[in-house]
N, C-alpha and C positions, 0 to 999 in steps of 0.2 A: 966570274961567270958561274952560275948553279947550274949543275947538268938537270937537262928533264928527269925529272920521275915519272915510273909505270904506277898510275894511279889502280892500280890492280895487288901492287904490292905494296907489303907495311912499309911506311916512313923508317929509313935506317937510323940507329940510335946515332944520336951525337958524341963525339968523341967527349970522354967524361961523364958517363950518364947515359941509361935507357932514353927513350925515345918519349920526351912527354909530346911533342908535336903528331906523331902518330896516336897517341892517350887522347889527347885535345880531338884531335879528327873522329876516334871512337864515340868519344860524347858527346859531339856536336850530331853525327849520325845516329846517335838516339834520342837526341831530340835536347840534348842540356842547351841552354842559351849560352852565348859566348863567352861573356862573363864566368859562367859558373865553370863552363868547360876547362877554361883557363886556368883555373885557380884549383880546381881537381886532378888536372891533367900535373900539377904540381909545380905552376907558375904562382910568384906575389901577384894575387889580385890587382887590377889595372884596365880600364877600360880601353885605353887610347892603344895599350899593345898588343889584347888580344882582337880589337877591332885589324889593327895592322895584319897580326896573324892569319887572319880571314881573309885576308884579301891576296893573298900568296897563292899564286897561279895552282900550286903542287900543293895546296891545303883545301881549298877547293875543288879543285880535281880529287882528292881522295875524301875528301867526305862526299862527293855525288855519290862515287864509287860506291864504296860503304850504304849509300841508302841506297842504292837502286840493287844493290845485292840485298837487302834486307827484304826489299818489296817485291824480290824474285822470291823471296821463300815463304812470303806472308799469304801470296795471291794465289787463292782458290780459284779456276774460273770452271764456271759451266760443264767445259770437256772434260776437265776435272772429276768433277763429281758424277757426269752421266759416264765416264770410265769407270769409276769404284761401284757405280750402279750394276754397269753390266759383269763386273766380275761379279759385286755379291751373288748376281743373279746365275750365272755360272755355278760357282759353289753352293747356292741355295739347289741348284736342279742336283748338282752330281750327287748329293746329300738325300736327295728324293724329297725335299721340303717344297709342296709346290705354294704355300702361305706365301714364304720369306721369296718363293721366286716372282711372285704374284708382286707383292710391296718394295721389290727390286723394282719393277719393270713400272708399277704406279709411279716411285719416287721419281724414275725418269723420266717419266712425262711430265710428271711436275715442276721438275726443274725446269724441263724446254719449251717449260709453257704452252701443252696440249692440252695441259687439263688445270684447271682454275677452280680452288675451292671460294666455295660462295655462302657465305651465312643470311639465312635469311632473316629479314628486321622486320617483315610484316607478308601480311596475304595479299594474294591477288588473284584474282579469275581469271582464268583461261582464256578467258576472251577479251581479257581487258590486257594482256599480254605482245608485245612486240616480237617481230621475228627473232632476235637477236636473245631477249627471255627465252622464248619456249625453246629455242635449240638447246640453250643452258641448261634447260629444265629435261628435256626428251635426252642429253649428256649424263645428269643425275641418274635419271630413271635406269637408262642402259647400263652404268657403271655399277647401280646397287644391285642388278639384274644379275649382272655377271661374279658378283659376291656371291649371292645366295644361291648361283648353280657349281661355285667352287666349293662350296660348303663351309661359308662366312656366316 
């Protein structure tokens, strides 16, 4: 009977030899296809044993392991970044830089989706305008408004 493994912990070497099962589990968690994992991991190439391999409850469980720790370190989200926003903007004030506090506080809205840049592809009249335009546009107008009483 194989005792469970802490899929949290590296695969213990085999008597005789480091751990190429733990090797294998690294390179499959970065993305090697099985095959190639095998045969790097410093197994004789073999399709039929490292498909086997794969299917071993504790090889599995640790290459989840291993990617779902990878995509903890990879993942940006949202709070993320309107957090580093408000510190920059923090150290932009104490600095007395009211620019960089300025494009702190825009960046943040930009990410949480308050503010929307818009390129325009053509004209249009004022009147030939929907509600849903002209607020975009009276958004423009306010925003550039508020640059050039910062002294942008």
């Amino acid at each position: 009977m194989v005792a469970k493994l802490d899929p949290s912990k590296p695969i213990p070497p085999r008597p005789g030899g480091g751990s190429r099962h733990e090797r294998y589990c690294q390179l499959r968690a970065e993305g090697k296809s099985g095959n190639d994992a095998y045969e790097e991991a410093g197994f004789k190439r073999n399709k039929g044993n490292a498909s086997r391999l794969e299917r071993q409850p504790h090889i599995t469980a640790r290459i989840k392991y291993l990617q779902d720790q990878a995509a903890k370190k990879t993942v940006t989200t949202v709070e993320d970044i309107a957090r580093q926003l408000d510190d920059d903007r923090t150290f932009a004030r104490k600095n007395r830089s009211a620019s960089a506090a300025v494009q702190a506080t825009m960046g943040k809205a930009k990410v949480l989706g308050l503010i929307v840049d818009r390129h325009v592809l053509g004209m249009k009249r004022i009147e030939d305008m929907n509600e849903q335009e002209l607020r975009a546009l009276l958004g423009i107008l306010q925003t550039e408004k508020v640059g050039e009483d910062a002294g942008g």
